[in-house]
N, C-alpha and C positions, 0 to 999 in steps of 0.2 A: 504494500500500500504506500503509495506517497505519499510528502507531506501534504500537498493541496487535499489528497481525497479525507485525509485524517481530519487537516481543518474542515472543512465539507459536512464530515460527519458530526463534529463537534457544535459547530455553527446550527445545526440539522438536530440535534438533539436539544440543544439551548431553545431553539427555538422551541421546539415540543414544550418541554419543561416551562417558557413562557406561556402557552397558550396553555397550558393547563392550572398553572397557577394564574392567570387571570378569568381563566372560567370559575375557577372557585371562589374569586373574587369577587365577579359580579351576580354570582347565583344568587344571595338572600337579596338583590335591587330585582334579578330576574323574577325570582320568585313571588317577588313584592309586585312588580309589575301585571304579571300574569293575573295572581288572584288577588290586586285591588283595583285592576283597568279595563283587562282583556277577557277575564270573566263575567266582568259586570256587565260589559259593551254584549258581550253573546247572549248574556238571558234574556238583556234585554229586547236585544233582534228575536229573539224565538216571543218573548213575551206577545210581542207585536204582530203577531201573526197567532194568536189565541185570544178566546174569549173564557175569563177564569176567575174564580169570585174565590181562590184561597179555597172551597170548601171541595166542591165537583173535580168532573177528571177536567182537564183542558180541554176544549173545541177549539180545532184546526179552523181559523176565520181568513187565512190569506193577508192581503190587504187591506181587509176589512177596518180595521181599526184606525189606517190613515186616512182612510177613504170618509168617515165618520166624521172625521176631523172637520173635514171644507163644511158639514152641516152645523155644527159645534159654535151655538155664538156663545155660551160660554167661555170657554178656550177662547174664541177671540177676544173675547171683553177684556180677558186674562192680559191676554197681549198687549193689547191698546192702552189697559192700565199701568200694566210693566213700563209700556213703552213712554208713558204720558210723565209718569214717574220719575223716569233715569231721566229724561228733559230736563227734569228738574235738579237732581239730585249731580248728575255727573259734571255738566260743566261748570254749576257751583261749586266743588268742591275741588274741579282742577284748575280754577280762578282763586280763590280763595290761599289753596296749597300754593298755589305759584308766589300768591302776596305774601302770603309769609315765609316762604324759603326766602326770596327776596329780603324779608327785615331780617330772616335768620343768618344768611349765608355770609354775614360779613359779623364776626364778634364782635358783642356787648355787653357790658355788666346786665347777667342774670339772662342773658341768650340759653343759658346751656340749660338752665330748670326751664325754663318755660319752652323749650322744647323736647325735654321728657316730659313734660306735661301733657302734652298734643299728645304724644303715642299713648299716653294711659288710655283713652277711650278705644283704640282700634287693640290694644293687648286684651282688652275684657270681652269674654264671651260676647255676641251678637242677643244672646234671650237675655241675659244678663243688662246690658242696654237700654233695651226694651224693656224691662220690665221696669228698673230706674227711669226711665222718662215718661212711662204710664202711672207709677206712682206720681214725678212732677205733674202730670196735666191732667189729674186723676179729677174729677169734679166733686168727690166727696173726698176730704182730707189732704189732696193735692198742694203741693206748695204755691202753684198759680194762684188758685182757688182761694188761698188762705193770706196771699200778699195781696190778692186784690181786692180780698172780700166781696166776690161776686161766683156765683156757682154758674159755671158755664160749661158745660160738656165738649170740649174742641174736637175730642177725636170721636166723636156720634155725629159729628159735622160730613158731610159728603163731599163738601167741597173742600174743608178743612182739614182733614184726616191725609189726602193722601199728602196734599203740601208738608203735613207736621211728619209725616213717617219717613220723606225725602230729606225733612230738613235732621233728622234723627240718624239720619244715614250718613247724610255729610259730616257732623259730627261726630261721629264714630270712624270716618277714613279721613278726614283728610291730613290728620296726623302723619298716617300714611304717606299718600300724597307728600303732603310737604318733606318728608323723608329724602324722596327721592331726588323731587329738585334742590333742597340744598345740597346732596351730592354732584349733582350736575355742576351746581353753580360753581360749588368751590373746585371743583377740577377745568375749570374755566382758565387757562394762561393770563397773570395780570396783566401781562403786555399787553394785551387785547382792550381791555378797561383806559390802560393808563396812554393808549396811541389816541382811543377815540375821546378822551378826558384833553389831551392838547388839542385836537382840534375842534374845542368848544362846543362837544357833546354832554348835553344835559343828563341826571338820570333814569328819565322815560327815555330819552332817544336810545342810551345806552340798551338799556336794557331790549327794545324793539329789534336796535341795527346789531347789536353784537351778541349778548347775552341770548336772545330766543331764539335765532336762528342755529346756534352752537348746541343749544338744548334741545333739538330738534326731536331727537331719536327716543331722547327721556320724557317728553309729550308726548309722542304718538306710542310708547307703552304705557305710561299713565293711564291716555284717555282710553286705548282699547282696552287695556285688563282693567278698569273702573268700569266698563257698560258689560265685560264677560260676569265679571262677579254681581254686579245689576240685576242681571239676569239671575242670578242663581238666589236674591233674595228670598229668605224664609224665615228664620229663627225673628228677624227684628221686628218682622210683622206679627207674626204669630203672637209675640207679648205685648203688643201696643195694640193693636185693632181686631185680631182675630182674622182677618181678612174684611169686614166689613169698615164703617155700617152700611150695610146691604152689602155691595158688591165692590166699593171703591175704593179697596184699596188690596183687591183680591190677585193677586201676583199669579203669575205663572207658577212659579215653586208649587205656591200653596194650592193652586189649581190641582198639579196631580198629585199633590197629599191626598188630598181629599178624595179624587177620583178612586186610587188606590186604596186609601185605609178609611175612610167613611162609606163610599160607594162601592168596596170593593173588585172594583171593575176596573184589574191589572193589564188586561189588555189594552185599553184605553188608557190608563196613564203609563205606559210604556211608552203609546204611539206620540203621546203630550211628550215625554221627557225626553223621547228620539228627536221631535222638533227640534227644543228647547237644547239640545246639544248641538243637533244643527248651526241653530242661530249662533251659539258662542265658539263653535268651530269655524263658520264663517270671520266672525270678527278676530278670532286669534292668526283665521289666514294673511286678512287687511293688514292687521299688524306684522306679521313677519314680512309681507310686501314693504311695505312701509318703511322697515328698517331695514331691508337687501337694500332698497333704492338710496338709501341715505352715507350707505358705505361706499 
């Protein structure tokens, strides 16, 4: 044997030994994958083609249960609220985030508390939240209620309710939010600042002509992972309105809660929650376009 074919061999078995020590490496991520992604994604494909109340065998329905959908104004109403919602909710809160990474990004005495301050709402549960802000705007015992000495039920309001569960939301992420941009900001080259600062750039100019457009890439994942998770609202509603009063503030989430664990009719909230990942599969596509074109 020569020496080439010995190294050959040696090169040849290393390698071996690497792929086998990194199959064993990423097996518990595989694993974790499989049965917390790619099993869930299968039942639910099969789910969606049965008609299945938890109790009976399954009936074989096809299509049926997408097809149900287009009649479904429920499910739409669903939508339109989600959608009417995150209007509200999302670009307040990537406005807001952006003002205050903006005061935060540059240190100040007591910057540093009051921006762990902002994250304590987005670290505490989601029903946890909600249920703190349902106790504030409770009409009997509530702290509104008892500052303004007037009993007024805000969230029995129709019109009111879903504004109040948007603005519940904002405050709960945009801690978040602002997370982000002041990482952006401060990875920002001061040369940048201090060329457009001589030639008598103000600090809204700055921030428009140099700062946003540099941030570019940390907006467009902001604002699409704020409308993916949008979408997925449930826990925050569930303890502030219930989904009501009546219907306005009845989310998609909680739509096929209900369909499935009230109505027990899994077939149907399958084909709801096959949508509903549709829709946020679409926006996490937008987003990765978004961010190939910016490189």
């Amino acid at each position: 044997m020569t020496a080439n074919q010995a190294a050959m061999r040696r090169s040849g078995s290393a390698s071996r030994a690497d792929r086998r020590a990194a199959a064993i490496l990423l097996a518990p991520s595989t694993a974790g994958l499989v049965a917390f992604f790619l099993v869930p994604i299968g039942v639910v494909l099969w789910l969606v083609t049965q008609s299945w109340d938890l109790l009976g065998e399954p009936t074989w329905v096809g299509l049926g249960n997408l097809t149900a959908l287009l009649r479904d104004e429920g499910f739409g109403r669903s939508l339109l609220v989600t959608l009417g919602m995150g209007l509200i909710a999302v670009p307040l809160q990537v406005l807001l985030g952006l003002a205050l990474a903006v005061a935060l990004a540059r240190p100040v005495p007591g910057s540093a508390l009051f921006g762990a301050a902002l994250l304590l709402p987005w670290l505490a549960a989601p029903l946890v939240v909600g249920v703190l802000w349902r106790w504030i705007l409770s009409p009997v015992g509530g702290v509104i209620p008892e500052l303004t000495g007037r009993t007024v039920d805000l969230l029995g309001d129709p019109v009111l309710a879903p504004v109040l569960v948007s603005l519940v939301v904002v405050w709960s992420n945009v801690g978040y939010v602002t997370l982000f941009f002041v990482a952006a900001l401060v990875a920002i080259p001061r040369e940048y600042e201090e060329t457009a600062m001589l030639e008598g750039a103000g600090r809204l100019r700055r921030l428009w002509s140099v700062e946003l457009p540099l941030i570019r890439p940390t907006l467009f994942f902001v604002l699409i992972t704020s409308c993916v998770s949008f979408f997925g609202l449930f826990d925050t509603v569930v303890a502030l309105t219930g989904g009501g009063p009546g219907a306005a503030t009845d989310v998609v989430a909680l739509h096929v809660y209900r369909a499935a664990f009230e109505e027990f009719d899994l077939g149907r909230a399958a084909a709801m929650a096959l949508v509903l990942g549709g829709i946020q599969a679409v926006l996490l596509v937008v987003q990765w376009r978004l961010l190939r074109s910016e490189r």
